[in-house]
C-alpha positions in Angstrom: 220.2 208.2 190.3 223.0 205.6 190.8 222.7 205.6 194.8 218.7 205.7 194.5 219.5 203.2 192.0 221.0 200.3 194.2 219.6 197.3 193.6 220.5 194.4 196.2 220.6 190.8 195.7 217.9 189.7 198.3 214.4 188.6 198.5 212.0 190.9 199.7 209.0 189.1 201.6 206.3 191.6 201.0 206.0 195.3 199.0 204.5 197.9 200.8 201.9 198.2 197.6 200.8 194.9 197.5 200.3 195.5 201.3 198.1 198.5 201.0 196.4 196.5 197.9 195.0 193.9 200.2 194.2 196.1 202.9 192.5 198.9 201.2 190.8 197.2 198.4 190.1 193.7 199.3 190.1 193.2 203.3 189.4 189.8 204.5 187.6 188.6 201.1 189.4 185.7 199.2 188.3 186.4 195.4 190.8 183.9 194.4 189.7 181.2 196.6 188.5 177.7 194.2 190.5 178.4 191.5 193.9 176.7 189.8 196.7 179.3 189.1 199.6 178.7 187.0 202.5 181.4 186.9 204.4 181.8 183.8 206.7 184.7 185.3 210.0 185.6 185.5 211.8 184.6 188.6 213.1 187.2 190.2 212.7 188.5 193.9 209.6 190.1 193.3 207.7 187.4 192.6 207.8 186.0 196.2 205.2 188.6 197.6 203.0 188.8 194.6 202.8 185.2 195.1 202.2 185.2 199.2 199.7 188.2 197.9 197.7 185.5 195.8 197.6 183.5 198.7 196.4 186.2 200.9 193.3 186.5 198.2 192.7 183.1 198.5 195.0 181.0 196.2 195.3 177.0 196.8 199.2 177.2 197.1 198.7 173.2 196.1 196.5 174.3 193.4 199.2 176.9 191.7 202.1 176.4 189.6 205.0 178.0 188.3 206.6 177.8 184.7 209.6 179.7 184.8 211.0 182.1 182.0 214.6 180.2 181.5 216.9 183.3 181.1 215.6 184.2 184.6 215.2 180.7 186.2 216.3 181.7 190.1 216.9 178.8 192.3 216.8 181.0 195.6 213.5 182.1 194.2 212.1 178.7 193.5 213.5 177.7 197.2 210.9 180.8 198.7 208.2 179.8 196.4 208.4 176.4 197.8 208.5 177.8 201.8 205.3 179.5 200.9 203.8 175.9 200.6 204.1 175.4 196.2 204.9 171.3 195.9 208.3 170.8 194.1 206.0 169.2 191.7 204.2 171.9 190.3 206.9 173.5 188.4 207.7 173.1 185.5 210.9 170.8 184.8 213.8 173.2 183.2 216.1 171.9 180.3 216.7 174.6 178.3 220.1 175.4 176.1 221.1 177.7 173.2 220.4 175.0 170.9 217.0 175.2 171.4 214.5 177.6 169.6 213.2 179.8 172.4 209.7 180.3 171.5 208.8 176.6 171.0 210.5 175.7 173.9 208.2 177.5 176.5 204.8 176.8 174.4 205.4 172.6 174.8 206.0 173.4 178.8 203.3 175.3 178.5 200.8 172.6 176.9 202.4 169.9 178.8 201.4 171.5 182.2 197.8 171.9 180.2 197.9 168.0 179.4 198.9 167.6 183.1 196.4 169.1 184.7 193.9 168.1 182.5 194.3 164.2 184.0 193.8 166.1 187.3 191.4 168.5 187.4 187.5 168.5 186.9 186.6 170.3 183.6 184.5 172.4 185.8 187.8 174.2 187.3 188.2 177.6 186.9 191.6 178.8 185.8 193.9 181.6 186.2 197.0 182.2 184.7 199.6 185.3 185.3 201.0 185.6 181.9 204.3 186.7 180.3 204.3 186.6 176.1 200.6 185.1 175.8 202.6 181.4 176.0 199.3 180.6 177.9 197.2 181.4 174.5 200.1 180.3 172.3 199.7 176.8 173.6 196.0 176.2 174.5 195.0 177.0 171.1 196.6 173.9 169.5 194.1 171.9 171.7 190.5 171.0 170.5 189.3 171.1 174.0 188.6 174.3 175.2 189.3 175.8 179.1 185.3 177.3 179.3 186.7 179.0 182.5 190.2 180.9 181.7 191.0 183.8 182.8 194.0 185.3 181.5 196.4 188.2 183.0 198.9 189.4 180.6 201.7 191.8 181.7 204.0 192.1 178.6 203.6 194.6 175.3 205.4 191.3 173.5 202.2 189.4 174.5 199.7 192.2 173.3 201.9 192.4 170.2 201.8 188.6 169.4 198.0 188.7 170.0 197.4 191.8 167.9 199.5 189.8 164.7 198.7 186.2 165.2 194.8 185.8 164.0 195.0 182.4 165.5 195.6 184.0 168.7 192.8 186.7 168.4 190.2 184.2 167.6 191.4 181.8 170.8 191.8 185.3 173.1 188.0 186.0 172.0 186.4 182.8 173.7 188.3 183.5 177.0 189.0 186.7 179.5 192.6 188.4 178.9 193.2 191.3 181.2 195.1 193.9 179.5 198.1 195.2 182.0 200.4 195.6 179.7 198.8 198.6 178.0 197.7 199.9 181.1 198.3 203.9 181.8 200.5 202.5 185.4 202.6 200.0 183.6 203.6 202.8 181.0 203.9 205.2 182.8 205.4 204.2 186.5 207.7 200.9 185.1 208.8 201.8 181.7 211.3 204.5 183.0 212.6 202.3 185.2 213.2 199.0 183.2 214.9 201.6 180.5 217.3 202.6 183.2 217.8 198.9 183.9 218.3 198.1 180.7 220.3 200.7 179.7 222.9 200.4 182.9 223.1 196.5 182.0 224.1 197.4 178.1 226.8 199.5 179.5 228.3 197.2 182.3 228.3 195.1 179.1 229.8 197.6 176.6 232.5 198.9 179.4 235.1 197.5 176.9 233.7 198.3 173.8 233.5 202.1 174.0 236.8 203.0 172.5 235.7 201.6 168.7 232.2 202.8 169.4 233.2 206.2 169.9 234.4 205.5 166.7 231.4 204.0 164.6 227.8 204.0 164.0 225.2 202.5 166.6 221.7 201.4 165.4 218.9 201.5 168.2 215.6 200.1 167.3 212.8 201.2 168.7 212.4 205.1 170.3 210.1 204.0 173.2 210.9 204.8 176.8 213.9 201.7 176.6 214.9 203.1 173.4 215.0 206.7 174.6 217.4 205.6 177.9 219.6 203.7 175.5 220.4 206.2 173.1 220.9 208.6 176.0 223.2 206.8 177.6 225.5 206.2 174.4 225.5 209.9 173.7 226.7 210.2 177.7 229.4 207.4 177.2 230.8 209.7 174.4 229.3 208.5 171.1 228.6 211.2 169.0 224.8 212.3 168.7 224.3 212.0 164.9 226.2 208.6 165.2 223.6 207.3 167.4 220.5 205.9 164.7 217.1 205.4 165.5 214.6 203.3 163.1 211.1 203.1 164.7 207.7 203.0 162.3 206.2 205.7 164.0 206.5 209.0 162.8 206.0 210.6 165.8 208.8 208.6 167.1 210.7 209.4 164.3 209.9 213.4 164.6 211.3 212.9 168.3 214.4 211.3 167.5 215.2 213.7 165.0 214.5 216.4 167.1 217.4 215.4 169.9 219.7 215.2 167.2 220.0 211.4 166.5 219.7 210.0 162.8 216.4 208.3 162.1 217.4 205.5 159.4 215.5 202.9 157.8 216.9 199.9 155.9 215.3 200.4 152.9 217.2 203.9 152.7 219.4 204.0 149.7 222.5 205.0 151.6 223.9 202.1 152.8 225.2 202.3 156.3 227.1 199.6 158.7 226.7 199.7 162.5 229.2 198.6 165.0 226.2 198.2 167.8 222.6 197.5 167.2 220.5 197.7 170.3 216.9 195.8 170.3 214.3 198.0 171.8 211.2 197.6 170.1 209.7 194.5 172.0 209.1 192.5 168.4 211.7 191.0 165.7 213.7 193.9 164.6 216.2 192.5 162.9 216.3 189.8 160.6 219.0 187.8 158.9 218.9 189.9 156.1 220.1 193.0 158.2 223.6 191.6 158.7 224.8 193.6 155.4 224.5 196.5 157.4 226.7 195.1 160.3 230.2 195.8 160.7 233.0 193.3 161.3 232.8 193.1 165.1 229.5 194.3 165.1 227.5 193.5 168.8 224.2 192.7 169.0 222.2 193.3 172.2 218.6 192.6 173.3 216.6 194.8 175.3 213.2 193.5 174.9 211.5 190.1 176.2 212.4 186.2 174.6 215.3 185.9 172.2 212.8 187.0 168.7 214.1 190.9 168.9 217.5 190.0 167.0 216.3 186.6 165.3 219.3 184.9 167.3 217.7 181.7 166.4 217.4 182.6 162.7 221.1 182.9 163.0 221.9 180.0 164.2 219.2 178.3 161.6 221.1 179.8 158.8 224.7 178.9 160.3 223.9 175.1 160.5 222.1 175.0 156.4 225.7 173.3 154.9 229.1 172.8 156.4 230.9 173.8 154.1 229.6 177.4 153.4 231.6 181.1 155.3 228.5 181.2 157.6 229.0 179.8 161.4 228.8 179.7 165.0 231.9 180.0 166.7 232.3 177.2 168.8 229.2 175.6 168.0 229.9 172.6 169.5 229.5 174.1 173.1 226.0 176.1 172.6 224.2 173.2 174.3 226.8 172.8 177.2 227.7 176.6 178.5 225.7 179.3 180.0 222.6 180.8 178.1 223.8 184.2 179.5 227.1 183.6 177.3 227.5 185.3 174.3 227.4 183.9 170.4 229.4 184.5 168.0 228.6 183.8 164.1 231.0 184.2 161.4 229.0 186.2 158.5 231.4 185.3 155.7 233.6 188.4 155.9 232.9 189.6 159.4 231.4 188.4 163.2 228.8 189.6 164.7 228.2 188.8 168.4 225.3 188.8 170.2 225.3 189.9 173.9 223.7 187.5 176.4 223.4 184.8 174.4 220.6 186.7 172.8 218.6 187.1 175.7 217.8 190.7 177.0 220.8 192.2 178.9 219.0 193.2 182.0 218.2 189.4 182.7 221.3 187.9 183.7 220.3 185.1 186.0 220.4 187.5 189.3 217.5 187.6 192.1 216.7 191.0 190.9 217.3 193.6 187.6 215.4 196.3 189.1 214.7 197.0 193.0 211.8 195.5 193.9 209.8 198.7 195.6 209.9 200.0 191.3 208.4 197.4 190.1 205.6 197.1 192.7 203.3 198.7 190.4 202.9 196.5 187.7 202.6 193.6 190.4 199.8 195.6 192.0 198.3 195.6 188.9 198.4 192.5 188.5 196.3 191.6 191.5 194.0 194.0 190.7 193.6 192.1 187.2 193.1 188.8 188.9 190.1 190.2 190.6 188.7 192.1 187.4 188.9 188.9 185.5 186.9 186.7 188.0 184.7 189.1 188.7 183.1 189.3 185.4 182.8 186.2 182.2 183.3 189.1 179.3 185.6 187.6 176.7 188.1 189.0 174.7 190.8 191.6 175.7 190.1 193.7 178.1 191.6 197.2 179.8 191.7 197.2 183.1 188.8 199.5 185.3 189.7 202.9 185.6 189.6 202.6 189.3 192.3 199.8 189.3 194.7 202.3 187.3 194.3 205.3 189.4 194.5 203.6 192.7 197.8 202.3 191.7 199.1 205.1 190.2 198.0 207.5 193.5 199.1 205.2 195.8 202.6 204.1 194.3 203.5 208.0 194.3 202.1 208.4 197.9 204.6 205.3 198.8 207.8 206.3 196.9 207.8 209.7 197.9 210.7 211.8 196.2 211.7 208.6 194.8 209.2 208.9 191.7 210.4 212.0 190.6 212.7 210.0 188.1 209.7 208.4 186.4 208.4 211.8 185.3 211.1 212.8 182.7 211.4 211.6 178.9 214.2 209.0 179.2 217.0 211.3 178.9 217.1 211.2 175.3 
């Protein structure tokens, strides 16, 4: 896998997918055409051809605008986003720093590009918006004003999740169209083994220090899904003893699985109490809380593998650090969080131990580079994508909604026909 594995540092300009997607399924029509599209996306090389593939299908590259997620913010990116014609003034100004709360952070730029192009635009517009975390839904449901005309695409399981436990949310996503890619069969089934592999070869990179002591202790992963399952795999192949290697997930079937590769299913409210050296985020919500640092050991690492900085409450940390001076609970170095890179890591003083968290709390793949994952694996869910865009105009259904059948097996036939031997990786369980 490691030499089919390369991934290069360049910007593709198309992927043979998003190609075939135009071609086959759209031709010379511009569905898109009329409309104002925002993109709150990471920026990584990909997103150079989905976006020249929006203009293909008729996007107003003066009428589309780009928020960026900050612990992916590319400036070679942004420079090919503005070739393809994007005004420097349509993305969103960036400020961010560890000192900021994460969440909040991306929901104001979010409402104040709403407020912007509200003293713009005709109320009449139709809107689009490529989604990553529902921030879009997040943020337009403070307003009394409604969008009578958005159309929401939303790639992330963190989004789904957010909408699924915020009633707020559900009641805003059911007076507008969300297209469901996230819990599409294709995004499951043709990225998820991938972005575990991505994950899991960035936690290591990360860890190549580390694995002496860890041979040594107890590692927590949370969350047995397909990043969970590449993570725990790879510990056991860096020489950490199975049974050391714990898994807490709330799914019994998970739990039955973990068990039956021989790692430990735990849960926290186990009598036994256990310390881990390594806890590994995997389960795409808040895992672990403030609470959870009595089962951390002195030098404990904390690493994210899921989207935003909520998996390991990072900012809870923080929060609790900064309550009184004088108490045994701080950030090391505080004084520099809002000066040095949010890809460095933080470490907080927990009264008798420190517990670092990798990446400044951010998720380990993401370390500022053009790209995490090669392009050409990733193509899928960007096809998908597209294919959502045109679902969601098509029709003025509200709610959440799958995507067609037709979208989904398209995709998945056509990505296999174009990767060749390559997607033979995809069509294992993790490795676990």
């Amino acid at each position: 896998m490691n030499g089919l594995y390369e991934v290069e540092q360049t910007i593709p300009e198309r992927l043979p997918l998003l190609d075939a997607f135009v071609e086959e399924r759209i031709g010379d029509q511009q569905p898109l055409a009329g409309l104002t599209t925002v993109l709150i996306q990471h920026q990584l090389g990909s997103l150079v051809p989905l976006t020249r593939a929006l203009l293909q299908l008729g996007a107003d590259p003066a009428r589309l605008y780009c928020i960026d997620i900050p612990y992916t913010a590319n400036q070679a990116v942004q420079a090919e986003l503005l070739r393809l014609g994007i005004p420097e003034s349509n993305f969103a100004p960036s400020y961010y720093h560890l000192e900021m709360p994460y969440a909040s952070y991306q929901r104001f730029r979010v409402e104040d590009m709403a407020v912007r192009l509200a003293k713009s635009l005709a109320p009449s517009d139709r809107f689009l918006v490529f989604d990553d975390g529902s921030y879009c839904l997040e943020a337009l449901s403070c307003f009394a004003t409604k969008v009578p005309t958005l159309n929401v695409v939303e790639q992330t399981t963190r989004g789904i999740i957010k909408i699924n436990g915020d009633a707020a949310l559900r009641e805003y996503c059911e007076t507008v169209r969300v297209m469901n890619v996230a819990q599409s069969g294709p995004k499951g089934t043709l990225e998820a083994p991938f972005i575990g592999h991505a994950v899991t070869r960035a936690l290591m990179d990360r860890l190549a220090g580390e694995f002496e002591q860890l041979r040594q202790a107890r590692c927590l992963v949370l969350g047995f899904g397909q990043i969970g399952k590449n993570v725990a795999a790879a510990l056991v192949a860096h020489g950490i003893p199975r049974a050391s290697v714990h898994v807490m997930d709330p799914s019994p079937d998970a739990q039955a699985l973990a068990a039956a590769k021989g790692f430990t299913v735990w849960d926290r409210r186990f009598p036994e109490k256990r310390r881990f050296r390594l806890v590994v985020g995997c389960s795409g919500t808040t895992s672990f809380g403030i609470g959870d640092r009595a089962f951390l050991e002195d030098g404990a690492i904390l690493a994210s593998a899921s989207s935003g900085s909520a998996e390991l409450s990072r900012e809870a940390f923080i929060e609790l650090a900064d309550t009184h001076p004088s108490h045994d609970i701080y950030v090391v170095d505080r004084d520099t969080l809002s000066s040095r890179s949010i890809h460095s890591d933080i470490t907080i003083r927990l009264v008798d131990r420190e517990a670092r968290f990798l990446n400044g709390g951010f998720p380990v793949n993401f370390d500022g580079q053009v790209n995490s994952v090669p392009p050409r694996f990733i193509q899928a869910t960007h096809a998908l994508q597209l294919g959502a865009a045109i679902e969601a105009v098509a029709d003025d259904t509200r709610g959440l909604i799958d995507l067609s059948e037709g979208l989904c097996a398209w995709v998945e036939r056509r990505y296999r026909e174009l990767l060749g031997a390559e997607v033979r990786f995809i069509d294992g369980d993790g490795g676990a």
